[in-house]
N, C-alpha and C positions, 0 to 999 in steps of 0.2 A: 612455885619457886623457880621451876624451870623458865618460864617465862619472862621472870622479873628483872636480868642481867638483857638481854636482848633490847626491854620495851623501854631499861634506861639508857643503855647505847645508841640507842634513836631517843630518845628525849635531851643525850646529853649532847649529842653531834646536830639537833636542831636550836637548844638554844645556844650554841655557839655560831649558828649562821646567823641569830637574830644581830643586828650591830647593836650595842649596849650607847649608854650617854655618851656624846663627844667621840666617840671610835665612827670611823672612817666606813662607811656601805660600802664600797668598790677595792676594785684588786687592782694595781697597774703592771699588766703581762710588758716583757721585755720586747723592745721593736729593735728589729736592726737598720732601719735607716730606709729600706726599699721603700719604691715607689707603691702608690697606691692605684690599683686594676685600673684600668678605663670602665666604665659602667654605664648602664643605661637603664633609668625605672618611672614608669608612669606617674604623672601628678597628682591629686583627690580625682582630677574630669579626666583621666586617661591619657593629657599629652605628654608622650617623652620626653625627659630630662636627663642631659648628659652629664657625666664630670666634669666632664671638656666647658661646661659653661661657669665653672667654680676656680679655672686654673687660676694663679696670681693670687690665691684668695686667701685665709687661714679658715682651716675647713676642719668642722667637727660633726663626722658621720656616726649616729646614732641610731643604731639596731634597736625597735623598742614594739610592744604593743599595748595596747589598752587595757588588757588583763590581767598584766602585769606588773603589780603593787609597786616593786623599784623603780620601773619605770613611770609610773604616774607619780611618784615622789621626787622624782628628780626633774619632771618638766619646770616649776613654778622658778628652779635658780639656773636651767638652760635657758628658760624665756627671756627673766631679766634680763642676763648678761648677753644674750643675743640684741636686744634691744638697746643695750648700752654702746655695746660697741660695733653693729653693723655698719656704720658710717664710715669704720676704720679698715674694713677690707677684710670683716670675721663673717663667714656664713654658717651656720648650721643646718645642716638638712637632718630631719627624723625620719629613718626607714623603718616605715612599719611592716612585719614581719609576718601579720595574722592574717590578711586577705588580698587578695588583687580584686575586687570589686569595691575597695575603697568607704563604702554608704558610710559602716560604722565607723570607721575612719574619719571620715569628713564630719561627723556627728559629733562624734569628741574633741576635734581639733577646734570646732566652731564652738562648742562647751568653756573649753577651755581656754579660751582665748589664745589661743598658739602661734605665733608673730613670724615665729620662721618656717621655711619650707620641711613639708611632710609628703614623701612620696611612698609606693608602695615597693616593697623587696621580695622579689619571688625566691625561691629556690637557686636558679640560676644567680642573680645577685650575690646572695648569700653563700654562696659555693666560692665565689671570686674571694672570699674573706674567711677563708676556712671553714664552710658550715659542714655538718656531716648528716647530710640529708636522713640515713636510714637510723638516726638515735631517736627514741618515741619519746623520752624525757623533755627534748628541747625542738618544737614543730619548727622545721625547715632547718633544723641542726647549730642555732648557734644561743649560746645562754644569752639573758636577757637580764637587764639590758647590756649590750655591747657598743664599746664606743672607741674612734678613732679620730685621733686628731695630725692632722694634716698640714704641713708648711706650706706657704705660697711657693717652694718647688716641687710639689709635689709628692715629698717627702714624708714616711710616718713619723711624728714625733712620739707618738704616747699611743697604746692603749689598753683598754678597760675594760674590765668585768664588774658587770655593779653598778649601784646609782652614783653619781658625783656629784659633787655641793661644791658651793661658789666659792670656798676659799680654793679647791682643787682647780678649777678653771680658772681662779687670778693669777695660780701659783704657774701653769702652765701654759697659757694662751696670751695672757698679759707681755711676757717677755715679747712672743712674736711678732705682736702687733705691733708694740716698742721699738723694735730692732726695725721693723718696716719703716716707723714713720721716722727714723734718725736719719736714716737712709736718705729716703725723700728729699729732710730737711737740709742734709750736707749736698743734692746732686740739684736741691734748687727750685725745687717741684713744688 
């Protein structure tokens, strides 16, 4: 009996992490507007990639790794929607968080059919976005998947703890892209 009040407070506090039908995987943590670090993290073959090559863009940075159930559940409606709308000035880059040697990396991205950029996030990266290196729970310190979405200033708009589904990304990134191309269309572009 002593047992039994403990093994249901972990059974009751884990199916409440399960998301049930229709209820939302992701948390959206509060941004206050600040700019997003300058960064720098290798490709699948090792070449450096900057921020600096995403500015102007609408940018959704995706902290994620392969052994990580939310985040392989959430690739199939980032894919899509990167695919839908890359023409329009949206990039996604997936930072994966599990190795800097990439192999298995490149192995599932190529599985997967994965359309947008996948680079790798060391520690240092991960540090630039609040990770907290020394927690054993979360390797390189930041929960997974985490994600940040990015105005072409620069700017944070949104970000998240947890998988996101494709009504959350119409409801969010949709406007930006929008607000872009009005722009354009009234300066003639």
């Amino acid at each position: 009996m002593r047992w039994a009040i403990p093994i249901l407070c972990v059974g009751f506090v884990a199916w409440m992490a399960v998301p049930k039908t229709g209820e939302a995987a992701f948390q959206r943590v509060p941004v206050g507007g600040g700019k997003m670090p300058q960064w720098t993290m290798p490709d699948l073959e090792g070449r450096p990639v900057s921020s600096k090559q995403y500015e102007g863009k609408v940018l959704l940075l995706n902290f994620w790794a392969t052994w990580c159930p939310p985040c392989v559940r959430e690739i199939p409606d980032l894919n899509q929607f990167y695919q839908d709308h890359a023409a329009e000035g949206f990039v996604i880059v997936g930072a994966s968080v599990e190795s800097t040697e990439g192999k298995t990396v490149a192995e599932f991205v190529r599985r997967r059919k994965i359309a947008y950029p996948v680079l790798l996030a060391d520690d240092s990266v991960q540090g630039l976005f609040g990770a907290l290196p020394s927690n054993p729970m979360m390797p390189g310190g930041l929960p997974l998947p985490t994600t940040y979405v990015v105005a072409r200033d620069g700017r944070y708009i949104a970000h998240y703890l947890g998988a996101l589904n494709r009504a959350e990304l119409d409801r969010v990134i949709l406007p930006l892209l929008r607000a872009a191309a009005s722009t354009n269309a009234v300066q003639g572009r």
